[in-house]
N, C-alpha and C positions, 0 to 999 in steps of 0.2 A: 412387646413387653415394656415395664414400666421405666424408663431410664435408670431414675433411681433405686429402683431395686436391682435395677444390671449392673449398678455402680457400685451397689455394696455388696454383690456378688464377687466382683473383682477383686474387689476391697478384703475382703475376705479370704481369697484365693490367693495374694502375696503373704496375708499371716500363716496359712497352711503352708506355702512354701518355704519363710522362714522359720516355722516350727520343725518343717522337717529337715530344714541346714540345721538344723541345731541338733537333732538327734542324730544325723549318721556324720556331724563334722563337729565336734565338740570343741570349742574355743573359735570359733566364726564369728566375726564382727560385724554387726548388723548396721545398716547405715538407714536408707529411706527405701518406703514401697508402696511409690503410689498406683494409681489409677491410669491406665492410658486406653486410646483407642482400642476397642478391640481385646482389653485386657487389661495386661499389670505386668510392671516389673519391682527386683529386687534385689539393689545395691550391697554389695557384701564383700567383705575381707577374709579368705577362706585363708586355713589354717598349710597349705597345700597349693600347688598348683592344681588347677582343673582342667576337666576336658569335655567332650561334648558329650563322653559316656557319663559324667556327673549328672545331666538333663534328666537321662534316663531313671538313673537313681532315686533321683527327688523328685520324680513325678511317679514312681512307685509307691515310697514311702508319703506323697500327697494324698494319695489313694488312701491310703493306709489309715491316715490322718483323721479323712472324711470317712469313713468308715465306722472309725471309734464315737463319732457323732458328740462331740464337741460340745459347749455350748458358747456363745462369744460373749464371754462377761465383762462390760463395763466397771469401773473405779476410777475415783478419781483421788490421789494423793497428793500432799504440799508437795510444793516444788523442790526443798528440801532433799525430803523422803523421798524422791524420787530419783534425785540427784544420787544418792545415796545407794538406793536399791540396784540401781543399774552402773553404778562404779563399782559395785558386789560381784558384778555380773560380769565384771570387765568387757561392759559394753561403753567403750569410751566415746564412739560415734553419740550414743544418745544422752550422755554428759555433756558433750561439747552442745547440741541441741539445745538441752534444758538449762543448761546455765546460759548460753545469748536470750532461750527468755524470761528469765530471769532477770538479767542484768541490762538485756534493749528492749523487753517488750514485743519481741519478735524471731524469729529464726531466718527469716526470708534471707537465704542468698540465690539459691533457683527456687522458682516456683512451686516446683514438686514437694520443696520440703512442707511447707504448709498444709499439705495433706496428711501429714505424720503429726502435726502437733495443734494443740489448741492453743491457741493464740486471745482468744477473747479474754482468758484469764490467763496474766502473769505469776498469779502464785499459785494457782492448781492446776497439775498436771495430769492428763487420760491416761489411762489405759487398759488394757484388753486381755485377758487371761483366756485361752484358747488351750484346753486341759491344764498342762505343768509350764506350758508356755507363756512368757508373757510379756507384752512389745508398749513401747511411746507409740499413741497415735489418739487422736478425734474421733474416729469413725467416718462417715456408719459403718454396719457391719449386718451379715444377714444373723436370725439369732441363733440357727447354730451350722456347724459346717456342712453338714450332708446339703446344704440349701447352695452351694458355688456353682452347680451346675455342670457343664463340662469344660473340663478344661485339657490345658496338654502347656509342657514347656517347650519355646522354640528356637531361642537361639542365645548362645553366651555372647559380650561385649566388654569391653573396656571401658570405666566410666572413673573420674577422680572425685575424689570426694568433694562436696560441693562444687563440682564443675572447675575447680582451680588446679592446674598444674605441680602446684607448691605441695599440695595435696595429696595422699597415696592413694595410687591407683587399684579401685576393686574392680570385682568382677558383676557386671549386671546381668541379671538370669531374667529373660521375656519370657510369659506366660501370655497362652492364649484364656481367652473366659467367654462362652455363650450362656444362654439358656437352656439350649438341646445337644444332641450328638450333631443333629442336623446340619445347623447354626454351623458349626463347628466345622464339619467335616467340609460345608460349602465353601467357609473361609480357607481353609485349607487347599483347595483346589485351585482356589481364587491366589494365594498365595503364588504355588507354582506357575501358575499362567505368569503371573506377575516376576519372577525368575525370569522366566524367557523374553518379558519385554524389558528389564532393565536397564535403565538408559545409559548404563557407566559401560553394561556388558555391550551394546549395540550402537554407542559411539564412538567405541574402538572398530567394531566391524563396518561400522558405516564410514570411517574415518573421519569423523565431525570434530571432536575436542581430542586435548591430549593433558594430561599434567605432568608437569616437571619437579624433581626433587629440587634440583638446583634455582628453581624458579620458586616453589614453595607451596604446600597445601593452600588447597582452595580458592586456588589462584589459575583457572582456566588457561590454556591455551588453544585459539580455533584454528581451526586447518581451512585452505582453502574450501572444502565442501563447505563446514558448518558456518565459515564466514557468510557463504550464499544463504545458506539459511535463516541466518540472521540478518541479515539486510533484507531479504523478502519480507520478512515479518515487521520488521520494523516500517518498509516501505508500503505496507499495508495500512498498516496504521495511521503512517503520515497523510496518507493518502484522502482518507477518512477526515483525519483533523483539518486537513487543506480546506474542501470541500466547505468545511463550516467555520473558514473565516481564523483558523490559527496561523501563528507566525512563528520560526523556526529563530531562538536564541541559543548563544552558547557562554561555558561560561569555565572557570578555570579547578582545577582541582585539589587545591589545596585553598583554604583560607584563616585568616586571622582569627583565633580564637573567640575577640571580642563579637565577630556575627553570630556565633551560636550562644554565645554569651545571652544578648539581644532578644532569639529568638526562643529560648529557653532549653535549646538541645544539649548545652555545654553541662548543664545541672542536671539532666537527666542521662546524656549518655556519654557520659567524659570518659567511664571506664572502658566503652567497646569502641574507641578512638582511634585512629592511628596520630603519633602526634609526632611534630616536629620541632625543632628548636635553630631558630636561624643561627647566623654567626654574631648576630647583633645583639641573641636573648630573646627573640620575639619566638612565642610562641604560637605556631598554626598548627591546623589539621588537617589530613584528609578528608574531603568533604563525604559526611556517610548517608549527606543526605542532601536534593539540591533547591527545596523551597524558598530559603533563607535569601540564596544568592538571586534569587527570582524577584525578591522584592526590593533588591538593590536597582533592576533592573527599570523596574516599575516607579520607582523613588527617581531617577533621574531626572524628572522634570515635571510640574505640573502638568496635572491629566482637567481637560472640561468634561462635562457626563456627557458631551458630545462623542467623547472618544473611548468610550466604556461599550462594552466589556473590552479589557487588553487580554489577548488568550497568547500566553507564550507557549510551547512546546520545545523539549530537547531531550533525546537520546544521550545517554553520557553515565559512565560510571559513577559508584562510590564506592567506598571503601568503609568496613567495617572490624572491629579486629576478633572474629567470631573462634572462640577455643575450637584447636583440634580436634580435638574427641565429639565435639559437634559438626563437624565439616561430613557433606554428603553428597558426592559427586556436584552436580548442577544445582541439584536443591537447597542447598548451603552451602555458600560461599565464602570469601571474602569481597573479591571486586566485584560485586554487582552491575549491569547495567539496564537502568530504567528507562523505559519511554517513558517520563514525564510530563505533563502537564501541570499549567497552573492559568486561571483562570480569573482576573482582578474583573469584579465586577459591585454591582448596584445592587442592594437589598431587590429590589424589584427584580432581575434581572436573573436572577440563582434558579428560579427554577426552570426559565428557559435556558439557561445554559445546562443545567444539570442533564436535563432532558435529551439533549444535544450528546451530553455523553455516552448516555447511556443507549441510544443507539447507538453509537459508533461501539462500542462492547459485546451489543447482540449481534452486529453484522458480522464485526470482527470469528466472535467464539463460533457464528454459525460458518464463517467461511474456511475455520481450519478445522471443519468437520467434529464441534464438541454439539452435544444435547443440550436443550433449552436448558437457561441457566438457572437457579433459584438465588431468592434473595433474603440477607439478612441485615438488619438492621444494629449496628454496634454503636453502643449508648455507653458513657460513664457511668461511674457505679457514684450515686450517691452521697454513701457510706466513708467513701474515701475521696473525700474532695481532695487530699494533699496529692493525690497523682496528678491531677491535671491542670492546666491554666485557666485561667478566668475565673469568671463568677457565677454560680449557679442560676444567675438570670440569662447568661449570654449564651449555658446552654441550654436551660431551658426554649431557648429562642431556635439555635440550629438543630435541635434534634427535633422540633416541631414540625421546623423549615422542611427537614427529610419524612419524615410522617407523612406532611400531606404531598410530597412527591410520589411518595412509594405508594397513594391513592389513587392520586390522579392518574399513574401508570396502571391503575387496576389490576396490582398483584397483592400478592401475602408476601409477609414479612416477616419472619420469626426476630425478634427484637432479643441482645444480647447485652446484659448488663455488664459493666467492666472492661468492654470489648472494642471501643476506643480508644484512639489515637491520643494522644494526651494534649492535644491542642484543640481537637474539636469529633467528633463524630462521624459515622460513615455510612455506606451501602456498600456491603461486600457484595460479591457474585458468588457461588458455587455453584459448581459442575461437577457433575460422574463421568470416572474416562468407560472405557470400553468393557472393564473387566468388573466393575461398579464401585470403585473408589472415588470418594467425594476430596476437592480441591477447593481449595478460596483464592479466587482467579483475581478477576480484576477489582478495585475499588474506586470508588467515589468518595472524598470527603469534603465537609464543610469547616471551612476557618472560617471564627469569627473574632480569632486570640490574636493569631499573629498581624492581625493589621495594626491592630490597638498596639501592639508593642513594639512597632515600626514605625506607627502613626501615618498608616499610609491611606489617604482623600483624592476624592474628586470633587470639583467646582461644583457646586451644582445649580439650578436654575435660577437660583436668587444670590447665586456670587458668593454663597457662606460654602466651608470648610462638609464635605458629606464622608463618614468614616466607610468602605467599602468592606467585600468580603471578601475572600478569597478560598477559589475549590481547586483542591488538587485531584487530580486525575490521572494515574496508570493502567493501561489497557494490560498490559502482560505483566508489569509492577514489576517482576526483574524477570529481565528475556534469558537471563542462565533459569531459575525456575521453570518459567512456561515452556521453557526447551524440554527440562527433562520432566516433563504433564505429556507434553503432548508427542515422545518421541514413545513413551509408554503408552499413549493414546492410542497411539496409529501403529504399536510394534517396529517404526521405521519405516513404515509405507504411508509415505508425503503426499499429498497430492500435487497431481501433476505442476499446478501453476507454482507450488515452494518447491517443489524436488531439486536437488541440489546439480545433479543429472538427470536433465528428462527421456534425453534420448539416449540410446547407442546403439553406432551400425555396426557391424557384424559380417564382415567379405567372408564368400565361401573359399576362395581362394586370391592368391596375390595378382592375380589377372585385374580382379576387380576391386582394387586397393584405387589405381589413380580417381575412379568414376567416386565410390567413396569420398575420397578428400574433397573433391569438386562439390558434393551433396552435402557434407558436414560444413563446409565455409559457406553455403547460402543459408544453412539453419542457424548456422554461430551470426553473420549478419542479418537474418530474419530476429534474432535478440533469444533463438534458441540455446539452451546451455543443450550441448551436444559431448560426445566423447568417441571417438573410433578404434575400435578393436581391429588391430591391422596383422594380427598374429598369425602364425602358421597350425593353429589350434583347428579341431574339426567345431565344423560350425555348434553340434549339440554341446559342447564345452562351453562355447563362449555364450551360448545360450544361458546356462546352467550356471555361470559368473556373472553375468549381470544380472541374473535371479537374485544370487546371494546379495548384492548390492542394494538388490530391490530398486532397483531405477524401471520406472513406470514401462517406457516404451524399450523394445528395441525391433530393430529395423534391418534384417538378412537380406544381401546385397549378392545378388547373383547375375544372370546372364539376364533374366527377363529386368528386374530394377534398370541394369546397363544401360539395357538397349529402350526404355521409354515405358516400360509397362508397369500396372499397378504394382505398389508397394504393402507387403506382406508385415502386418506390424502384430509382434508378441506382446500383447499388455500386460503387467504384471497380474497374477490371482485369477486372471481370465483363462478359461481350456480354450475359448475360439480364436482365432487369431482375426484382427480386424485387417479389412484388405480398402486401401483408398487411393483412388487415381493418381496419379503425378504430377498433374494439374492442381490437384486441391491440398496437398499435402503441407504446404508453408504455412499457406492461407489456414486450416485447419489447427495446425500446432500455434499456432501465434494467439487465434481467438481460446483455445485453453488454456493459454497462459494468463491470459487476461486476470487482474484482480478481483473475486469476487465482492464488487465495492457496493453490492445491494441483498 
């Protein structure tokens, strides 16, 4: 179907919703409803506490709505009159809206709101009359309601008005929106599958992460398993960068305001800061991001083009100060930690490096078992030159630079206006996990802003000053993310060489406990992660607990193991059990542990 027409379906399908808050909860305060994946939701201040039996309600009375066959009528009134018509209405939410653009030209504090208001004109305000209904918003809309398609509501949330705390907190109502029953009823299946691989639910069963009140929202803490987790992954990757000539830098986590000052992050993200205040007055931050320090790095001493490309790499937090009501297990954090790269190199030089990355991205995504990845292309918008640095020649220049990369690689591109970095341009990846939900994994981008405003050269062959460029590069961009992609990926069945536990043996009884310890210490020194079940449990128990662990192997220890004879090994998801000599057994588990580094 046609995007855009799916889009004002949905679009459509939050006015149904809040027409019929307004009909069975009279005095509801309507706030934003915009457009999201998969649907739409809709901000509201109900006159009442609610509960999950409210869903039901409003999605009868939506029916009901669509039904009466609507028509979606546009108008457009001064801003004034508008002002007016809806402080009548004691809709103060859409007040506070229309007088910011009014008075700045804008409404933007979260993104969403700008799908509620027309912003192109300051003195005339949209809106939509949907029978006796009638809302602030731009459009589009389908033209009349029987055209939403199928929908259903699916879950209540908490959400503050414009995202700020200071702010009262409504209630957000998700709606689902397809084209068909079909559509719908898939997603919906697709949902619950998605319930049972939840990473929040499944990293407590698997004992990977924990959170602490006393510690603080969205402030991770890992357990020894997911610490193993995350160093496999990270030591995957290194591994990769090694190969092609990186070097491992580090660097501190708090810095002087003035570098982001410098680098232009201080003016764009002062408010998602964590910030500090010495004893002295000096002001630093937590660093939310670590390019800036990289080029401090790179700045230490004249470079000749002899000694180009400089490819630094580092592992290392940041810190971001992301609102509560936005925090999501893994997926939203605060302390993030990035595999970083950054890459000082020579106009000439970018595309072989680029190149360079981007296999190490497909080896990476194919070896922790993700589907070929697809690419898009995120370009500036234009329109709005004030979001980003530089000069419209500089990017006309890197987004070309990425153009004939993403050629030469002979793929498609779907190219996305608005969709960069505010210093330069990129190549995202996406991938579908298991269930067919699409992710934006790793990226590649191009700086050609921050040299210039670091003034950072190489010598180059006739001894004059040569301004370079610089690519940053995240294979997993934040390893708390890619954690919970790919914990949902796999439902928690790692493959062998990450599993956090690859083995565990399993004595039928305590006879065979000392032979055990002796077999567990040559796989722990073979560089096996092992674990011994030494319990007085019958063996189908301890069988049926390391299931639930989901750890790959395990290995039942009896009289024939004992005394020299082949070993009997349960793989996980397998009905046959695998039987291999005693001779080959180290040898065997060592080469699957092996990195998949091709």
């Amino acid at each position: 179907m046609d995007q855009d027409k799916l889009h004002a379906m949905r679009h459509t399908a939050a006015h149904v919703l809040a027409a019929a808050a307004e009909r069975l909860y009279p005095g509801v305060k309507l706030g934003v409803g915009p457009v999201i994946d998969n649907g739409f939701f809709y901000d509201m201040l109900f006159p009442e506490p609610i509960s999950d039996e409210v869903l039901r309600k409003l999605e009868k009375e939506m029916h009901k709505i669509v039904k009466e066959g609507h028509q979606m009528e546009r108008e457009e009134m001064k801003i004034d009159d508008a002002i007016q018509f809806f402080r009548d209405k004691g809709q103060e939410f859409k007040v506070e809206l229309l007088s910011d653009l009014k008075e700045k030209g804008t409404t933007k504090i979260n993104p969403e709101e700008a799908q509620d208001i027309d912003v192109e004109n300051r003195d005339i305000a949209s809106i939509y009359k949907t029978g006796d209904f009638v809302d602030l918003c731009r459009g589009p809309h389908v033209a009349n309601v029987r055209e939403v398609g199928a929908f259903k509501l699916w879950k209540l949330a908490g959400a503050y008005w414009r995202g700020s705390e200071e702010n009262a907190q409504l209630q957000r109502v998700y709606g689902l929106c397809f084209e068909t029953q079909d559509e719908l009823d898939q997603h919906l299946v697709m949902l619950e599958e998605a319930k049972k691989r939840d990473h929040r639910k499944l990293g407590k069963e698997l004992d990977l992460f924990v959170f602490s009140d006393l510690v603080g929202p969205g402030l991770p803490l890992w357990t020894p398993k997911g610490t193993v987790l995350r160093n496999k992954l990270d030591e995957f990757v290194w591994k990769l960068r090694e190969a092609r000539g990186y070097q491992k830098v580090e660097i501190p986590h708090i810095t002087k305001k003035e570098l982001y000052e410098t680098s232009g992050h201080w003016e764009k993200f002062k408010d998602d800061l964590f910030k500090i205040e010495t004893r002295e007055g000096h002001v630093f931050a937590m660093k939310p991001m670590n390019c800036p320090h990289h080029t401090q790095i790179f700045d230490r001493k004249q470079h000749s083009y002899r000694e180009m490309p400089q490819r630094f790499a580092n592992t290392t937090m940041v810190y971001r100060d992301e609102q509560t009501g936005e925090l999501h297990g893994l997926s939203r954090v605060r302390s993030i930690t990035q595999d970083d790269a950054h890459v000082f190199c020579r106009h000439a030089q970018v595309k072989e490096e680029m190149l360079k990355i981007w296999d190490i991205i497909e080896i990476f995504y194919k070896g922790c078992g993700f589907p070929e990845l697809r690419v898009r292309l995120s370009l500036h918008d234009p329109k709005h030159p004030e979001n980003y640095l530089g000069t419209p020649e500089i990017w006309q220049d890197a987004e070309n630079a990425l153009r004939e990369l993403v050629n030469a690689r002979g793929v498609e591109a779907k190219e996305e206006l608005g969709e960069a970095a505010f210093y330069g341009p990129k190549i995202d990846f996406v991938t579908q996990d298991s269930i067919g939900r699409e992710w934006q994994v790793a990226t590649i981008q191009l700086d050609m802003n921050m040299p210039e405003r670091f003034n950072l050269f190489c010598i180059n062959e006739d001894g004059e000053q040569e301004r370079i460029v610089m690519i940053h590069a995240a294979i997993m961009g934040a390893i708390e993310r890619f954690l919970s992609n790919l914990i949902e990926h796999t439902a928690g069945v790692f493959p062998f060489w990450m599993a956090p536990v690859q083995i565990r043996l399993a004595t039928v009884s305590q006879d065979f406990v000392p032979f055990a310890e002796g077999l567990s210490v040559q796989l722990a020194q073979a560089g096996i992660r092992v674990e011994l079940d030494r319990s007085d449990e019958k063996v189908g128990k301890k069988i049926r607990e390391a299931a639930t662990q989901k750890i790959p192997w395990i290995i039942v220890i009896g009289s024939q193991e004992a005394e020299g004879g082949d070993y009997k090994v349960n793989v996980f998801g397998q009905e046959e059990d695998l039987v291999i000599p005693a001779a080959e057994l180290i040898q065997m588990v060592q080469d699957m542990s092996e990195l998949p580094l091709e």
